[in-house]
C-alpha positions, 0 to 999 in steps of 0.5 A: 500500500503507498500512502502519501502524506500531505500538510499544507497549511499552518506553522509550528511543528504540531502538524509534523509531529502528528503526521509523523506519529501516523506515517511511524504507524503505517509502516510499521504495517507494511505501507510505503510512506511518501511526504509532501510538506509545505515548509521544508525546515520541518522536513527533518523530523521525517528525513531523519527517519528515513522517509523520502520527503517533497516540496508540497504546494504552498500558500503564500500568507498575507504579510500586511500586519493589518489583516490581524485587525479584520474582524473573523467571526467564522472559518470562512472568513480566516479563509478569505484573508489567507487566500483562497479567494484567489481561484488562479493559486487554488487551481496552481495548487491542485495541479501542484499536487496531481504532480506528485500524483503522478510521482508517488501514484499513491492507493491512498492520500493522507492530509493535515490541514490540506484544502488543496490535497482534498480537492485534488484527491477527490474523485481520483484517490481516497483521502483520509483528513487528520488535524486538530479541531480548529482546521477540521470544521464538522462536514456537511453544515455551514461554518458555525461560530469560531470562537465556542462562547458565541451562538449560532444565531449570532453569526454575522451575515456577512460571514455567511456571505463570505462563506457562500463566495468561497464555496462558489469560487472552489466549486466553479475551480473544481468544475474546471478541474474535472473535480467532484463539487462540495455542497459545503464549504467545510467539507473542504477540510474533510475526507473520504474519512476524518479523524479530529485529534483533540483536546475537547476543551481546544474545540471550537466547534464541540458543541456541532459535532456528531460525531466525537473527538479523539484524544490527541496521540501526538501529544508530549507524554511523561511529563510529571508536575513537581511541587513548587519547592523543587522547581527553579525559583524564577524559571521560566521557558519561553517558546515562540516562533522567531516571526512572531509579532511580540517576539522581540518585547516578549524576550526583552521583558523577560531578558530585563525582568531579572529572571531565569529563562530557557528559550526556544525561538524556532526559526531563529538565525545561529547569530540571533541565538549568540546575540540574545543569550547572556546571564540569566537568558539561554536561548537555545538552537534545538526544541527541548525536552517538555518533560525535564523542563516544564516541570523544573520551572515557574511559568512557560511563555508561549503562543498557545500552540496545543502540544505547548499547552497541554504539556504546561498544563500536565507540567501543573505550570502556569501559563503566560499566553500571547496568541498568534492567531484566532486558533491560538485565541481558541486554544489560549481561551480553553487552557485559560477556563481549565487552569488559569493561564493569562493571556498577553497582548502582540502591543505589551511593552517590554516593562509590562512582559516582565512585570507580568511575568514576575507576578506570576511566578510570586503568585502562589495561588496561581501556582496552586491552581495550574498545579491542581490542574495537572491532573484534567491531562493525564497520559494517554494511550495513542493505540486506540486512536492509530488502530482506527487510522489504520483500519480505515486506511486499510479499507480505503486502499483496498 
């Protein structure tokens, strides 16, 4: 059986890492695995274990920090900010991935985040869509809501009008391209079989789903909270992508709030890693094991990717939380209700990061409260959720 495993969306390394987790799985049964992937300096992860990795299609993502600012009340309307309006890319795409069709000539595809990849496989190829609640709205329905706190009903029109315009662009793409046309926009996001792996407090759309989540099987495990006395009294670990828009007040509030910071900052240039390191401030050049450092330290600074989330929260550590993104806002918003993390804003001055930060590490209460929360996340086992992967994979393909 050769499958081909596809991402095409997103940033961060929690695509690659679940991609990873299933493609392990499948060829441990025997399945030949391909990958296309959208960024190649996530290619390691994969090339490391020996698997032939290609350059997949990529969307090119709005750079005019004024987009942020453009009020999104559903999916769709992320979706015409990040591009899909534009029928002549989506076309490219779909021709990108017919190519690598034509090279791994897969039984079965397999996508992260990949609208592009499900148009191209329909009709032509069994599809199986894996990938986190927020890219995976529920089939066959309009978008509801993004955020889980607003009704149905109090969606916007023009949010509604926004999806009815995406759905017609794909749909007449579609019929150009000899594809089957979709009777929703969501189904966009969906193959011929869906698998959400989530937290269900990181769902936006639990309240719309018939059919229910299952746990995450690529999240960190082995991670055990320690009491307040065993951890370093001022640690902190700050992890975001080097392009985010308050990465440098973000480190330079942290940097003169007289603390003691391990950071990752993925992406970040060798020079920018020596430059940034001095007392009481390592940064460091690869990711770092969650299950030695988050239970070691007073708080963790992220962007609330989920995998970062969920393994401060079995860590029992607080959380200073500064969104990338609305999926992040979502993510941010469930850990917040959970266990008590506080969320950051991109504008925050470097004074109020590291004020911010040294109240919370003082803050016994809220220690108490993250530690009390540890046990909301226990290990789980990720078989369950790999065999009905791989039992649909092997009906699909035949």
């Amino acid at each position: 059986m050769r499958i081909l495993l596809g991402w095409e969306l997103g940033a961060g390394l929690g695509h690659v890492n679940r991609l990873k987790v299933v493609a392990d799985r499948l060829r441990a049964d025997g399945a030949e695995i391909s990958v296309a992937l959208q960024d190649l300096r996530r290619a390691d992860i994969f090339t490391d274990a020996g698997y032939p990795v290609v350059q997949g299609p990529v969307w090119k993502m709005p750079t005019d920090p004024a987009l942020r600012k453009i009020p999104t009340h559903s999916f769709a309307d992320v979706l015409k900010i990040i591009g899909l309006a534009n029928d002549q890319a989506l076309a490219a795409r779909i021709d990108g991935w017919r190519g690598l069709f034509d090279l791994a000539r897969p039984d079965l595809v397999i996508g992260d985040f990949a609208p592009a990849l499900t148009l191209a496989a329909r009709g032509r190829c069994p599809m199986i869509s894996v990938g986190n609640g927020y890219m995976t709205p529920p089939a066959g329905r309009a978008m509801p809501p993004i955020r889980p706190w607003v009704k149905d009903r109090d969606l916007p029109a023009t949010s509604r009008a926004a999806e009815a315009e995406l759905l017609a662009l794909v749909n007449r793409v579609a019929a150009a391209k000899g594809v089957p046309t979709l009777n929703f926009l969501a189904d966009l996001f969906n193959g011929d079989r869906t698998f959400v792996v989530t937290a269900s407090i990181t769902d936006p759309y639990r309240a719309y789903r018939e059919a229910p989540t299952l746990l995450p099987f690529n999240m960190p495990r082995g991670i055990h909270p320690r009491p307040l006395a065993d951890r370093r009294p001022k640690g902190v670990f700050l992890y975001l992508p080097s392009g985010h828009p308050a990465v440098r007040n973000i480190v330079y509030g942290l940097r003169g709030a007289g603390l003691d910071c391990d950071a990752y900052l993925s992406d970040l240039p060798a020079a920018s890693i020596e430059k940034l390191t001095g007392p009481g401030f390592r940064v460091h050049a690869r990711p770092v094991s969650f299950a030695k450092m988050l239970p070691e330290v007073r708080l963790v600074v992220h962007y609330a990717g989920l995998s970062t989330a969920i393994a401060a929260a079995k860590a029992g550590t607080p959380q200073l939380i500064a969104p990338w993104n609305l999926e992040h806002a979502v993510t941010a918003r469930g850990v917040a209700d959970a266990v008590g993390a506080r969320l950051i804003a991109d504008d925050a001055s470097t004074a109020v990061v590291g004020k911010t930060a040294r109240a919370m590490i003082d803050d016994d209460r809220l220690a108490a409260r993250a530690l009390a929360g540890a046990d909301m996340f226990p290990d789980h086992d990720p078989a369950p959720t790999l065999d009905r992967i791989a039992a649909a994979c092997k009906e699909l393909a035949g």
